[in-house]
Structure formats: C-alpha cells, structure tokens
N, CA, C and O atoms as a Maestro MAE file, in Angstrom:
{
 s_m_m2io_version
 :::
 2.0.0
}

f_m_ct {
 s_m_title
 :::
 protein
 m_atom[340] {
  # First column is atom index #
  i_m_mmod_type
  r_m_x_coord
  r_m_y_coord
  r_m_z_coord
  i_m_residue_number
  s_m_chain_name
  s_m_pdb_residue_name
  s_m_pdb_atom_name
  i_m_atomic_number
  :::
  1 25 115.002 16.483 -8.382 1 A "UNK " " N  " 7
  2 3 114.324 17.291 -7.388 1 A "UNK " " CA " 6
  3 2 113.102 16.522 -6.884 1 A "UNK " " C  " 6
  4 15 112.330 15.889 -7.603 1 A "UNK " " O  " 8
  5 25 113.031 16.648 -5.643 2 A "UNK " " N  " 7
  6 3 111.933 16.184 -5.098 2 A "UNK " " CA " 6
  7 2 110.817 17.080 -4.742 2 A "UNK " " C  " 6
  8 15 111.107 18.276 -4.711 2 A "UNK " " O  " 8
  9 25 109.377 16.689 -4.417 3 A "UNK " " N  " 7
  10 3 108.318 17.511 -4.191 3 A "UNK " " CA " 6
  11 2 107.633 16.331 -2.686 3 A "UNK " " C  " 6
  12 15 107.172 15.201 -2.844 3 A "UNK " " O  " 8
  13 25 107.739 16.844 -1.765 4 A "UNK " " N  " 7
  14 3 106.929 16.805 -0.309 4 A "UNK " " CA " 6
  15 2 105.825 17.253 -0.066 4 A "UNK " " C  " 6
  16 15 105.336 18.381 -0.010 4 A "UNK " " O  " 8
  17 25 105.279 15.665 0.158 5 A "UNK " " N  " 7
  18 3 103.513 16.120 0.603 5 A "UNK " " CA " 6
  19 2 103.644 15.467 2.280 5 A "UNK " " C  " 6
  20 15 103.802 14.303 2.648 5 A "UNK " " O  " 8
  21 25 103.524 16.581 2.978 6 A "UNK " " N  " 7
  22 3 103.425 16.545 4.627 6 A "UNK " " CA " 6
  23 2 102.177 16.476 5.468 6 A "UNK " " C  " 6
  24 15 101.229 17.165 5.092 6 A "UNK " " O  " 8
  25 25 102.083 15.956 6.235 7 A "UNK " " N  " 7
  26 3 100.766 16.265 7.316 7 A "UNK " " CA " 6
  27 2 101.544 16.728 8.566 7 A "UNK " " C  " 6
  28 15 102.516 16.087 8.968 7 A "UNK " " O  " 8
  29 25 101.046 18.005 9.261 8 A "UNK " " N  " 7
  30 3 101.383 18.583 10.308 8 A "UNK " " CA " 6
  31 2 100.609 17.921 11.782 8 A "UNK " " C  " 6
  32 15 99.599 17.243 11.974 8 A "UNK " " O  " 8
  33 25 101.182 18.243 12.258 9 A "UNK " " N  " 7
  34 3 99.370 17.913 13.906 9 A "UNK " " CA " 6
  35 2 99.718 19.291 14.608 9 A "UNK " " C  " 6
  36 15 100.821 19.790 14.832 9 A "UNK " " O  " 8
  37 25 98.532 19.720 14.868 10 A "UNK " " N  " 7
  38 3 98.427 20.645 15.894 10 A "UNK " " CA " 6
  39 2 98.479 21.054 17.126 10 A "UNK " " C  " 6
  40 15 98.620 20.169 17.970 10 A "UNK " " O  " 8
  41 25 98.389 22.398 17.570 11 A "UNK " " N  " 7
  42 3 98.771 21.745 19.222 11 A "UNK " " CA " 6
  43 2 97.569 20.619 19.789 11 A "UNK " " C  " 6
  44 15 96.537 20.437 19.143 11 A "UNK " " O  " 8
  45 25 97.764 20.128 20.669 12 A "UNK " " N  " 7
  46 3 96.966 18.888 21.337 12 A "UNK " " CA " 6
  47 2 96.889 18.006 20.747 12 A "UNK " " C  " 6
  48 15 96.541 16.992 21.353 12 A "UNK " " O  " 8
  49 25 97.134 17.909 19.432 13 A "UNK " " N  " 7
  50 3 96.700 17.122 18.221 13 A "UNK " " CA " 6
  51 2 95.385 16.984 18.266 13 A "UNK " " C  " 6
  52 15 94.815 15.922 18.516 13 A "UNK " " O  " 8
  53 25 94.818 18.099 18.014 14 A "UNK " " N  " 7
  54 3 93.320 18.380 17.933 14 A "UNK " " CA " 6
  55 2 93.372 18.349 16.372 14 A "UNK " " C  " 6
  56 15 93.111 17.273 15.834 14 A "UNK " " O  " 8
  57 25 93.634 19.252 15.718 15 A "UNK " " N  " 7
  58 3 93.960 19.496 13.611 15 A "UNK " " CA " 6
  59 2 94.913 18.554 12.970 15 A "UNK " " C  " 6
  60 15 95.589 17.874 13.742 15 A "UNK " " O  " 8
  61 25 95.097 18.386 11.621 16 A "UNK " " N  " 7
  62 3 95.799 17.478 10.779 16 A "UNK " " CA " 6
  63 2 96.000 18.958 9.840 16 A "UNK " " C  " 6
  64 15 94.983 19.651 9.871 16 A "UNK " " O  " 8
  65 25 96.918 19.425 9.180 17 A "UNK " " N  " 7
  66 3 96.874 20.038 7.945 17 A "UNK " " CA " 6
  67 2 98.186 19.645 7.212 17 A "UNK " " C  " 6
  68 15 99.353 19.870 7.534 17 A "UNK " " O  " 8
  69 25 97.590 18.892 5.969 18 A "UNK " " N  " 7
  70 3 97.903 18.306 5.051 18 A "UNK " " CA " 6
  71 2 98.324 19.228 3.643 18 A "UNK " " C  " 6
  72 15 97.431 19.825 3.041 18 A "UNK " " O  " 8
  73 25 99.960 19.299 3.108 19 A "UNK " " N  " 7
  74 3 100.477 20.556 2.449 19 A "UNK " " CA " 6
  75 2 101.534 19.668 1.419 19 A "UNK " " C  " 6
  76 15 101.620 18.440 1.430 19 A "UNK " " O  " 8
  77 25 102.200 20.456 0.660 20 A "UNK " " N  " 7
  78 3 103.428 19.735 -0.136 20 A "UNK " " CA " 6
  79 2 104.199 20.861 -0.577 20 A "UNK " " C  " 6
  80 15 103.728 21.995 -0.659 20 A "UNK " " O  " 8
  81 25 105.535 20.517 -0.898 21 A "UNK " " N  " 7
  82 3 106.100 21.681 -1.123 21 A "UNK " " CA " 6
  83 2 107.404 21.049 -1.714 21 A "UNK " " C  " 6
  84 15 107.594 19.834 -1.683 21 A "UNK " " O  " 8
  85 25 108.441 22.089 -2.344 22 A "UNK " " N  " 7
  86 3 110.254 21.333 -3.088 22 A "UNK " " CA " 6
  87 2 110.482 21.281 -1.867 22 A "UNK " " C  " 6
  88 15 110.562 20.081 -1.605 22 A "UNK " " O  " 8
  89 25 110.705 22.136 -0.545 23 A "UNK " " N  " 7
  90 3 111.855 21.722 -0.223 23 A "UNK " " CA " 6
  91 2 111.289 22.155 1.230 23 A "UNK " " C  " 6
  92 15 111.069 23.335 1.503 23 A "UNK " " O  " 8
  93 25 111.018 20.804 2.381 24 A "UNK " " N  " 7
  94 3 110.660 20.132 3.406 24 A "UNK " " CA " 6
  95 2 111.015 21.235 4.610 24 A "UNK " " C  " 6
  96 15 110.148 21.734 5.329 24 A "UNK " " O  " 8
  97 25 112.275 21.491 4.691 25 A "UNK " " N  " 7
  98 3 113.186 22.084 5.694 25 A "UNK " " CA " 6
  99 2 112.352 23.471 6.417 25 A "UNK " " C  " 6
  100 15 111.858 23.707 7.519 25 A "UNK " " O  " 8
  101 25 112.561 24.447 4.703 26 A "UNK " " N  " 7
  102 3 112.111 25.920 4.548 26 A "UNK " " CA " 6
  103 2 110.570 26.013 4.879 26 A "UNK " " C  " 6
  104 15 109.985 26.913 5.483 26 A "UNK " " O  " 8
  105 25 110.019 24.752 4.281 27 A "UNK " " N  " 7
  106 3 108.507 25.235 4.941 27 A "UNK " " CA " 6
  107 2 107.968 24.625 6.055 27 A "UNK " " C  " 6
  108 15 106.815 24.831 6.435 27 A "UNK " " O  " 8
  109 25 108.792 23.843 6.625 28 A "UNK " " N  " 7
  110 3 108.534 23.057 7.803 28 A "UNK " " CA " 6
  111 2 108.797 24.607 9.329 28 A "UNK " " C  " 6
  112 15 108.114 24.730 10.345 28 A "UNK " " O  " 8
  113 25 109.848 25.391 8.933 29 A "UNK " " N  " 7
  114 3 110.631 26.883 9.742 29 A "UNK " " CA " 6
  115 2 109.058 27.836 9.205 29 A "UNK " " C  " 6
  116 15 108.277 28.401 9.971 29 A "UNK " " O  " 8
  117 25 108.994 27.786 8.199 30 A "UNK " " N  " 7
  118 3 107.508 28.923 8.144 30 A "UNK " " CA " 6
  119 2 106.348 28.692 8.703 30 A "UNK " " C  " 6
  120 15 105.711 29.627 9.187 30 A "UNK " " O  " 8
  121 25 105.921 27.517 8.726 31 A "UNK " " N  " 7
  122 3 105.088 27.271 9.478 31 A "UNK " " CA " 6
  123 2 105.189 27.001 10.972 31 A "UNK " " C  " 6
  124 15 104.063 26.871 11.452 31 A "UNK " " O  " 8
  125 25 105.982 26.898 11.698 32 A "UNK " " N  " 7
  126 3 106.648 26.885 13.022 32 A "UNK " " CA " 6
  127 2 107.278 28.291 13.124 32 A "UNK " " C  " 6
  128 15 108.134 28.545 13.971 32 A "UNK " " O  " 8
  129 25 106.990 28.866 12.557 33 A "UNK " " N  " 7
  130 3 107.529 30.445 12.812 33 A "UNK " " CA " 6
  131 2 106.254 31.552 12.757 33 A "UNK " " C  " 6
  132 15 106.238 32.728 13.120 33 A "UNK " " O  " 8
  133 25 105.074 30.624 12.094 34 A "UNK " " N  " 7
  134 3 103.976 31.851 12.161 34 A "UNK " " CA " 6
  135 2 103.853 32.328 10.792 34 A "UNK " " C  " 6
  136 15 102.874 33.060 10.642 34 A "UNK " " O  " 8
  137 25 104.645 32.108 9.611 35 A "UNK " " N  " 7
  138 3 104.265 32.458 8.554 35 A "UNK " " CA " 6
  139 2 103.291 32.401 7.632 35 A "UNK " " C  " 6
  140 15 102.873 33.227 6.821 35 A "UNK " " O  " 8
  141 25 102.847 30.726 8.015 36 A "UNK " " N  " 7
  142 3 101.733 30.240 7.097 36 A "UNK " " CA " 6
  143 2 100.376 30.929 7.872 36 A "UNK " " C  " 6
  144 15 100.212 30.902 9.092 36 A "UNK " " O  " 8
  145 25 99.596 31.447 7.053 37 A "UNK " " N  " 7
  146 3 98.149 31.657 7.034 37 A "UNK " " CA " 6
  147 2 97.313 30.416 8.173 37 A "UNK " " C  " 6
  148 15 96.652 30.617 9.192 37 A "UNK " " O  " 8
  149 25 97.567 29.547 7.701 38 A "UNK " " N  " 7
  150 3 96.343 28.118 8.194 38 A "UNK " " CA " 6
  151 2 96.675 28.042 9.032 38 A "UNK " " C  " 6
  152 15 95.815 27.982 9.912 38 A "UNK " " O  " 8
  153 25 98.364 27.971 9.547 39 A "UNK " " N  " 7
  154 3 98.465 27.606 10.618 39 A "UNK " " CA " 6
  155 2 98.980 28.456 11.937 39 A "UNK " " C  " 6
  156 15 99.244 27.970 13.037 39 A "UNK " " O  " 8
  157 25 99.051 29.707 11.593 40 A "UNK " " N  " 7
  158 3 99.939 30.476 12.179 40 A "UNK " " CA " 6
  159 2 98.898 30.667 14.069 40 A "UNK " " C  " 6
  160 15 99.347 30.901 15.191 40 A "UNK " " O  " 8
  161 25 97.680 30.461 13.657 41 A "UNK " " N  " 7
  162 3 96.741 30.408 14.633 41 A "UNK " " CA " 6
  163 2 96.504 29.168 15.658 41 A "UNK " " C  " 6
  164 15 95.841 29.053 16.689 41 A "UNK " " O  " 8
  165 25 97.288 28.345 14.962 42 A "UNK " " N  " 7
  166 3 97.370 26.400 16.006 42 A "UNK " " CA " 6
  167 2 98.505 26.366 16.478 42 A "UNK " " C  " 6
  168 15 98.603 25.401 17.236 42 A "UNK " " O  " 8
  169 25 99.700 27.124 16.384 43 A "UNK " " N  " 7
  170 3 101.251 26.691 16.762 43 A "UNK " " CA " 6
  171 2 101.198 26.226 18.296 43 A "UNK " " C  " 6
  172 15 100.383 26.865 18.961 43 A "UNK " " O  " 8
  173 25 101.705 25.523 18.786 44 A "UNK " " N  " 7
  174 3 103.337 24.827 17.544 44 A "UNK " " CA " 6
  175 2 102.471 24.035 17.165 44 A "UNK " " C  " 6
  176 15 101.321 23.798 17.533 44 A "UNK " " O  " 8
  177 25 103.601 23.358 15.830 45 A "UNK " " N  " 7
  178 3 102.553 22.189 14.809 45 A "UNK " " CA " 6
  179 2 104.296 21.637 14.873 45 A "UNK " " C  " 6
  180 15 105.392 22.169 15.048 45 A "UNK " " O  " 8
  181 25 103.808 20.379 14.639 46 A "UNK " " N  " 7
  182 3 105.091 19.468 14.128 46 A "UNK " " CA " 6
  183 2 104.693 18.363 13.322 46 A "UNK " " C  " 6
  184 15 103.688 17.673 13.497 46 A "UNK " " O  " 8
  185 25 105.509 18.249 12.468 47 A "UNK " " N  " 7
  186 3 105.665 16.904 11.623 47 A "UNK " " CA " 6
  187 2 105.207 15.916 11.902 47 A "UNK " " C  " 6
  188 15 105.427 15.742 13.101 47 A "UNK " " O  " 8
  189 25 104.561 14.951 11.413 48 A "UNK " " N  " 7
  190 3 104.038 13.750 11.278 48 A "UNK " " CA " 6
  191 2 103.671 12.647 10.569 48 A "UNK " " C  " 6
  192 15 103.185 11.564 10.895 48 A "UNK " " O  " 8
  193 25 104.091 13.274 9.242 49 A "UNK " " N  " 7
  194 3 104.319 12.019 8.005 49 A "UNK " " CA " 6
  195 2 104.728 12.973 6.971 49 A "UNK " " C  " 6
  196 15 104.404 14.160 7.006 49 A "UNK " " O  " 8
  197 25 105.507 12.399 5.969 50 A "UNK " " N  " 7
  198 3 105.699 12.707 5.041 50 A "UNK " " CA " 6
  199 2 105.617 11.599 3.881 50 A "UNK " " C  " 6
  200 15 105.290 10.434 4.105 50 A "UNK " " O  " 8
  201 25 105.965 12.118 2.577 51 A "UNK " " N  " 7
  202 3 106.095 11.367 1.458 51 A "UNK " " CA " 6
  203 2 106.775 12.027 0.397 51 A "UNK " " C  " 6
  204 15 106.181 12.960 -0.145 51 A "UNK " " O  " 8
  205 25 107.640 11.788 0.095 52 A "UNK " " N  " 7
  206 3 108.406 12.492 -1.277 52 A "UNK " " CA " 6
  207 2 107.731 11.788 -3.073 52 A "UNK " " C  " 6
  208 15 107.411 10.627 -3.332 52 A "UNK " " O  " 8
  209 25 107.720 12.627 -3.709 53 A "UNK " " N  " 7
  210 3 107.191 12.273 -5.301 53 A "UNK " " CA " 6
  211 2 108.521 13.238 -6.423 53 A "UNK " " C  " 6
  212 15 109.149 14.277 -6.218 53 A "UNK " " O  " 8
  213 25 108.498 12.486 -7.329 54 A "UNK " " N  " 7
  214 3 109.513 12.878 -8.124 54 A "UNK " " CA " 6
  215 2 108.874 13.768 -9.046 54 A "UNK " " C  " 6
  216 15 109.675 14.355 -9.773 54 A "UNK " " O  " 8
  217 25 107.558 14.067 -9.246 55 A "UNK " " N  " 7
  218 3 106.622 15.132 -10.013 55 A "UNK " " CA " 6
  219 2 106.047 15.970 -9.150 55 A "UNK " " C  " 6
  220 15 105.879 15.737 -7.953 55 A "UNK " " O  " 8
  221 25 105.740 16.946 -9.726 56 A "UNK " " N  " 7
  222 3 105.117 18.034 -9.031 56 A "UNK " " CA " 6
  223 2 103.692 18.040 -9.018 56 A "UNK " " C  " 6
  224 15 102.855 18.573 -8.290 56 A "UNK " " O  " 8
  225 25 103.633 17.152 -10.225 57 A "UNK " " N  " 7
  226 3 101.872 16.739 -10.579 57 A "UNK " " CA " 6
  227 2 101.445 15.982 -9.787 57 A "UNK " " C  " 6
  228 15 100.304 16.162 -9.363 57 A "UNK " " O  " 8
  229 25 102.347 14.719 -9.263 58 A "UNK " " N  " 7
  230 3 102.001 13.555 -8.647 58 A "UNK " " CA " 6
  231 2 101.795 13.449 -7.078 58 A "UNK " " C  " 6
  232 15 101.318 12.456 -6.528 58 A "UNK " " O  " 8
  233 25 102.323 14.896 -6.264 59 A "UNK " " N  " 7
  234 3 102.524 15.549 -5.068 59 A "UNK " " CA " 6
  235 2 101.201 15.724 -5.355 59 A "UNK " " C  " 6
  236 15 100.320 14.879 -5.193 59 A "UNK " " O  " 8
  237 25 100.992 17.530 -6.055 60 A "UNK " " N  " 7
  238 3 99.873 17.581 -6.024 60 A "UNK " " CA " 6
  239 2 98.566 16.993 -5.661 60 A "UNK " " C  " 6
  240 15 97.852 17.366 -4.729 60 A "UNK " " O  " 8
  241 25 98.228 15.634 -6.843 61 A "UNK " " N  " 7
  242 3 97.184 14.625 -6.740 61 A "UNK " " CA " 6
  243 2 97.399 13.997 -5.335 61 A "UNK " " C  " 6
  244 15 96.579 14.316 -4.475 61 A "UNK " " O  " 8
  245 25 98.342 13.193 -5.015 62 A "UNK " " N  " 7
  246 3 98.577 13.025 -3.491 62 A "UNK " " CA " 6
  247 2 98.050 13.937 -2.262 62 A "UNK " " C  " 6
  248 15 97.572 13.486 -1.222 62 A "UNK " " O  " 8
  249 25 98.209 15.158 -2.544 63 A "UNK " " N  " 7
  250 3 97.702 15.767 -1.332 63 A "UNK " " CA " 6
  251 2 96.581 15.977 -1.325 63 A "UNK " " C  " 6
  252 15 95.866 16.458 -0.446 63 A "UNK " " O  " 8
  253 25 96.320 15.553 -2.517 64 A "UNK " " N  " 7
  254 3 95.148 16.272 -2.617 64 A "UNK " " CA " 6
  255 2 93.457 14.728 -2.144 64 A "UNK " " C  " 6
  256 15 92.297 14.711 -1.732 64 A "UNK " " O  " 8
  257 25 94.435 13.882 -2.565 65 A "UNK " " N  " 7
  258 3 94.126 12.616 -1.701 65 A "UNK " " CA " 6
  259 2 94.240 12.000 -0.404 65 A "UNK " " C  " 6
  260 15 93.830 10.998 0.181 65 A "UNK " " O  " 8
  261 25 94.757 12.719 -0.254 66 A "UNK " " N  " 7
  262 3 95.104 13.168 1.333 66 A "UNK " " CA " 6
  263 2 93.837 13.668 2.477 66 A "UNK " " C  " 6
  264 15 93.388 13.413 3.595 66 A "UNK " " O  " 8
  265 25 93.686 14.408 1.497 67 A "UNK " " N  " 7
  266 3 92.623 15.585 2.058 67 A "UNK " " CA " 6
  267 2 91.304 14.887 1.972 67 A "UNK " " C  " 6
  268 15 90.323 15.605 2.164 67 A "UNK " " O  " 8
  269 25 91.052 13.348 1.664 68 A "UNK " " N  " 7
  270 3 89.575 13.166 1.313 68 A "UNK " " CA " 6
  271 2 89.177 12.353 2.453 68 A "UNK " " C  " 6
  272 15 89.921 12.237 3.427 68 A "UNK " " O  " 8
  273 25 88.023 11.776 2.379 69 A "UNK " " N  " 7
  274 3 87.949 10.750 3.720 69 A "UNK " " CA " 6
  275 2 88.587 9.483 3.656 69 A "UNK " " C  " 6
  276 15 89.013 8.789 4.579 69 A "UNK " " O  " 8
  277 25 88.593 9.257 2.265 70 A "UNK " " N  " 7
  278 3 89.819 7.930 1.741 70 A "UNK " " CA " 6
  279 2 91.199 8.222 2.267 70 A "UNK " " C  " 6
  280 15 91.710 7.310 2.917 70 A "UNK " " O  " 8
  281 25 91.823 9.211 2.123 71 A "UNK " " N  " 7
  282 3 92.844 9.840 2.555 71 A "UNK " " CA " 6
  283 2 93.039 9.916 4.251 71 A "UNK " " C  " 6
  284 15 94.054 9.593 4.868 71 A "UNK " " O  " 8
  285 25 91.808 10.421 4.796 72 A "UNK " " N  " 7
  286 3 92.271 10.496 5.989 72 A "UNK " " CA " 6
  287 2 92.356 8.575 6.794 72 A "UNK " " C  " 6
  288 15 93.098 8.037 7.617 72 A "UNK " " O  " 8
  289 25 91.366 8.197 6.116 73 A "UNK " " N  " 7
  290 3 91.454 6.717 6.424 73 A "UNK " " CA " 6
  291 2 93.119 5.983 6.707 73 A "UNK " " C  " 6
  292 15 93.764 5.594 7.680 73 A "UNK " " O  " 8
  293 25 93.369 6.115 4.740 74 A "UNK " " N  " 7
  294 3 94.636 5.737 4.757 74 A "UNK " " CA " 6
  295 2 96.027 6.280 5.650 74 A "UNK " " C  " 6
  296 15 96.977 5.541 5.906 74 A "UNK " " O  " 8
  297 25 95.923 7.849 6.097 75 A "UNK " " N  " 7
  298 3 96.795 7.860 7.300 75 A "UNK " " CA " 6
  299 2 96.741 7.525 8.655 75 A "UNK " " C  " 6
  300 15 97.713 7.309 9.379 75 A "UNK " " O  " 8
  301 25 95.352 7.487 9.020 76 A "UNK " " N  " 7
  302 3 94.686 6.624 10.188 76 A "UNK " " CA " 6
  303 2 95.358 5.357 10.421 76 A "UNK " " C  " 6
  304 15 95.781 5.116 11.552 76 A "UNK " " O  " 8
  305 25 95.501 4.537 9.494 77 A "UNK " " N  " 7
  306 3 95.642 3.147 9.132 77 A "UNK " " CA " 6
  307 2 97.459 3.167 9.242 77 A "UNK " " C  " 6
  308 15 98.051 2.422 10.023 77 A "UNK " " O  " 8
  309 25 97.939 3.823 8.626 78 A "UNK " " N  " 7
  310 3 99.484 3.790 8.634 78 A "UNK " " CA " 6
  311 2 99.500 4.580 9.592 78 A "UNK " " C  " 6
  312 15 98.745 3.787 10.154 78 A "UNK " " O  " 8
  313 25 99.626 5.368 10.324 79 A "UNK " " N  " 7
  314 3 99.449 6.173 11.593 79 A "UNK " " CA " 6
  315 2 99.162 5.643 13.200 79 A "UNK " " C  " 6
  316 15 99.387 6.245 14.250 79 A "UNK " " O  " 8
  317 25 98.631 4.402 12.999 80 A "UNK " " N  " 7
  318 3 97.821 3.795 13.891 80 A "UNK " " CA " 6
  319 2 98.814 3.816 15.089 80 A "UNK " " C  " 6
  320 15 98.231 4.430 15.983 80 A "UNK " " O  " 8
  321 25 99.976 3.450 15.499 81 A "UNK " " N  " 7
  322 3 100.739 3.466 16.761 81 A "UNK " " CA " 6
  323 2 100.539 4.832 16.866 81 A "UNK " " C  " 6
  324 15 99.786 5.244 17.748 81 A "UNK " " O  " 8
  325 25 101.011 5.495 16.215 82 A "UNK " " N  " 7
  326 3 101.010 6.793 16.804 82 A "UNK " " CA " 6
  327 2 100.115 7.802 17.035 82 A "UNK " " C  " 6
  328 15 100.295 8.872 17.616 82 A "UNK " " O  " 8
  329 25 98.846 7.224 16.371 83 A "UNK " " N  " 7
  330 3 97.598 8.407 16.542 83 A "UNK " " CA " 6
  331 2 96.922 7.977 17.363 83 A "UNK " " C  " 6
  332 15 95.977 8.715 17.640 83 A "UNK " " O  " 8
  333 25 97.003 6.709 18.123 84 A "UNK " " N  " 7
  334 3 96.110 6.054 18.809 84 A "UNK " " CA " 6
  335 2 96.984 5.343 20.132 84 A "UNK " " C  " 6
  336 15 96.504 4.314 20.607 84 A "UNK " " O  " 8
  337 25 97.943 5.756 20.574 85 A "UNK " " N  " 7
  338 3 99.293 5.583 21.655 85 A "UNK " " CA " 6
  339 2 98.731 6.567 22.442 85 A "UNK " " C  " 6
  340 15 99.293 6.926 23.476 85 A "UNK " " O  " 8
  :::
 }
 m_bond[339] {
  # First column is bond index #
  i_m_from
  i_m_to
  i_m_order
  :::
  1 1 2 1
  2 2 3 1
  3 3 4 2
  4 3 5 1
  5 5 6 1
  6 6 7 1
  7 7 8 2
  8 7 9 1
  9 9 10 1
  10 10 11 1
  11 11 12 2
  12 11 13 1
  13 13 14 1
  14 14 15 1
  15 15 16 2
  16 15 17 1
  17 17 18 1
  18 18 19 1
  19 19 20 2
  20 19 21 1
  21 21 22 1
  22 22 23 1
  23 23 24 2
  24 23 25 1
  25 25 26 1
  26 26 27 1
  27 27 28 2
  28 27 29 1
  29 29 30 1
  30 30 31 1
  31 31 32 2
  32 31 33 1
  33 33 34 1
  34 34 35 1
  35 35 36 2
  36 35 37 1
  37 37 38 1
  38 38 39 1
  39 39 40 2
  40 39 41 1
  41 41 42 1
  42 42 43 1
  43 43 44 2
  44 43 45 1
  45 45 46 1
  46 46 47 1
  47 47 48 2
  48 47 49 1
  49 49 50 1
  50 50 51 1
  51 51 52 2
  52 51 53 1
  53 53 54 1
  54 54 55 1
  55 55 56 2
  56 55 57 1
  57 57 58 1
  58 58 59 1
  59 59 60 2
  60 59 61 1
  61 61 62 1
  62 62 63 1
  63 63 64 2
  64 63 65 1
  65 65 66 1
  66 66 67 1
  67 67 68 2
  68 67 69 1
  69 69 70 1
  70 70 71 1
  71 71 72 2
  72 71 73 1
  73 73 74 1
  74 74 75 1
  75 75 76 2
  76 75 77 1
  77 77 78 1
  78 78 79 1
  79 79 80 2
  80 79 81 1
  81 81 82 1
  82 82 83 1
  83 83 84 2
  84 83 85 1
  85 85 86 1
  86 86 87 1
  87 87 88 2
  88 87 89 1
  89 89 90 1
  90 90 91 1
  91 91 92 2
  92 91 93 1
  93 93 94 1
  94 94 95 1
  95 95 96 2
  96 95 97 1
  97 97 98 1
  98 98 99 1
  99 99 100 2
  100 99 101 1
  101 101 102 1
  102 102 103 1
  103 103 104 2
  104 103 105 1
  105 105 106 1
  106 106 107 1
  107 107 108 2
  108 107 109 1
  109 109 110 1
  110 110 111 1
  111 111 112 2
  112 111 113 1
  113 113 114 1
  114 114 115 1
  115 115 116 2
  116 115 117 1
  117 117 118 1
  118 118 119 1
  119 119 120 2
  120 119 121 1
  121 121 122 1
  122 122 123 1
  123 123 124 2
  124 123 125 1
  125 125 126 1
  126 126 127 1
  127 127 128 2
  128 127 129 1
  129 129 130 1
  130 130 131 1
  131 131 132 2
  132 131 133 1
  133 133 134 1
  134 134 135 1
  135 135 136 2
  136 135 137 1
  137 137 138 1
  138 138 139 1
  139 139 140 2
  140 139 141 1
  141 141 142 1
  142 142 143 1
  143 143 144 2
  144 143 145 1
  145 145 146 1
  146 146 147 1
  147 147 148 2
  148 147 149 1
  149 149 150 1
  150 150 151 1
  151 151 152 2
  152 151 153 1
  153 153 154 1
  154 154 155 1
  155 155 156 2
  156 155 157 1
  157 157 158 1
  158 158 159 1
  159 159 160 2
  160 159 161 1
  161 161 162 1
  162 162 163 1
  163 163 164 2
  164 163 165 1
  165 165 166 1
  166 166 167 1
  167 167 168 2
  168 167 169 1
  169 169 170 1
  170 170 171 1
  171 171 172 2
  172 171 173 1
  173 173 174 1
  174 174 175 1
  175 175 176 2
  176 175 177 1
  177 177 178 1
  178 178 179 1
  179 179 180 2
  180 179 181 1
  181 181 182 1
  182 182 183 1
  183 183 184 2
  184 183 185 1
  185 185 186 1
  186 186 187 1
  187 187 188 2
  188 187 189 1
  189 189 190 1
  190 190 191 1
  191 191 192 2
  192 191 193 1
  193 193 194 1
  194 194 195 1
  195 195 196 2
  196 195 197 1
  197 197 198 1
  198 198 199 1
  199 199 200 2
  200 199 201 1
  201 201 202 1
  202 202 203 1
  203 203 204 2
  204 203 205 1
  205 205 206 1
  206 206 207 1
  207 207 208 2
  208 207 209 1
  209 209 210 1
  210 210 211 1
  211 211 212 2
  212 211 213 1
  213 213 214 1
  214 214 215 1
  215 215 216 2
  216 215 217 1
  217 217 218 1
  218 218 219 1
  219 219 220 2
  220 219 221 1
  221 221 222 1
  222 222 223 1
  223 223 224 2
  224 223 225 1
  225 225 226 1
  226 226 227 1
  227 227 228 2
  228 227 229 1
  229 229 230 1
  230 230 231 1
  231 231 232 2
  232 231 233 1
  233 233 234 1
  234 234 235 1
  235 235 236 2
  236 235 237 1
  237 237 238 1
  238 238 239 1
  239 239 240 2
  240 239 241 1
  241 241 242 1
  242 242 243 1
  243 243 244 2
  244 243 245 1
  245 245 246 1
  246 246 247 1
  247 247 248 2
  248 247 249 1
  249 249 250 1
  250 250 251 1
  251 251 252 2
  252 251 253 1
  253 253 254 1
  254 254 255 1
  255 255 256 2
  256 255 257 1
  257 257 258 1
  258 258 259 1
  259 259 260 2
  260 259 261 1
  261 261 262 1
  262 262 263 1
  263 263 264 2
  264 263 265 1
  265 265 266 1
  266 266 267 1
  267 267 268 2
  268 267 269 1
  269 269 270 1
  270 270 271 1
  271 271 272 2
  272 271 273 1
  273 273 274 1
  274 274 275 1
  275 275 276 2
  276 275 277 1
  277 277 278 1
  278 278 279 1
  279 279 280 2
  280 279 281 1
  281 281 282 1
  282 282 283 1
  283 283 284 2
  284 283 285 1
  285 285 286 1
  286 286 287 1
  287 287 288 2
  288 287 289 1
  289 289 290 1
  290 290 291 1
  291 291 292 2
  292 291 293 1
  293 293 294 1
  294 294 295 1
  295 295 296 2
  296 295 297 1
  297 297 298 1
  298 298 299 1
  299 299 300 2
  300 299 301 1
  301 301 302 1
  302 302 303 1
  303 303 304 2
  304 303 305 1
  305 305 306 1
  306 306 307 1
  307 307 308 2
  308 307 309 1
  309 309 310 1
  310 310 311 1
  311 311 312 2
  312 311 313 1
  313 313 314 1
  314 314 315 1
  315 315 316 2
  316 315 317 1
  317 317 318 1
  318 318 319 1
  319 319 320 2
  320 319 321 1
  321 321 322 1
  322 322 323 1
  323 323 324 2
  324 323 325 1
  325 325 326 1
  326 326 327 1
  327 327 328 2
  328 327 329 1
  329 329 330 1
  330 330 331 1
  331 331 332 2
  332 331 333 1
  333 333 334 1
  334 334 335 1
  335 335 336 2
  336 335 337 1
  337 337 338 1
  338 338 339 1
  339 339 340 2
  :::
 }
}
C-alpha cells in the first residue's frame, strides 16, 4: 500500500495546499467536489505534484516538510518550468 503526499494549486494559482492520503483518486474527487474544509472555498484546485511513500510515518514527515520554508523552496526548485512558465 501506498501513502500520497500531494500539493494542490488554487484557482489563479494564487494558494499551494499541501495534504497526503492511501488513496490519490478518492481525495483528489473530494476536494474538487467541495468536500474538503481548506479547500472547498478556492475551487477548482488541481494537482500539481505528487510523491508516493511506502509508510504512513514517512508521508506524514514529508508533508509535513513540505509545509516549511525549506519545503516550499524545494518545490519551487523542482517546480520551476511550471511555476514560473
């Protein structure tokens, strides 16, 4: 089983919100449907990176590195055609 740590973009690509979850598909439809809390107020949001981890612990810590200014750096940096196109 796998565990998915995602970054969304918002409309305009004004927001980043950075999440993880088992299974990519189901929460990728909830949040594009209005379900999620954070985002139900920015729609549409779409996909924009992912990363799969084989622990649930190791997702976790990931997103949670994600979320820092080191984090936002490092998707800046791998992101670069596309956040800056």
């Amino acid at each position: 089983m796998f565990f998915y740590i995602y970054v969304l973009e918002t409309k305009g690509g004004v927001q980043k919100y950075t999440g993880y979850t088992s299974n990519l598909k189901k929460r990728l439809e909830e949040h594009q449907k209005g379900f999620v809390f954070s985002t139900k107020s920015k729609l549409p949001v779409r996909l924009i990176y992912y990363e799969a981890c084989l622990s649930e612990t190791d997702a976790k810590r990931r997103e949670k590195y994600l979320k820092t200014t080191g984090g936002r750096r490092f998707l800046s940096k791998r992101l670069k055609e596309y956040l800056f196109a």
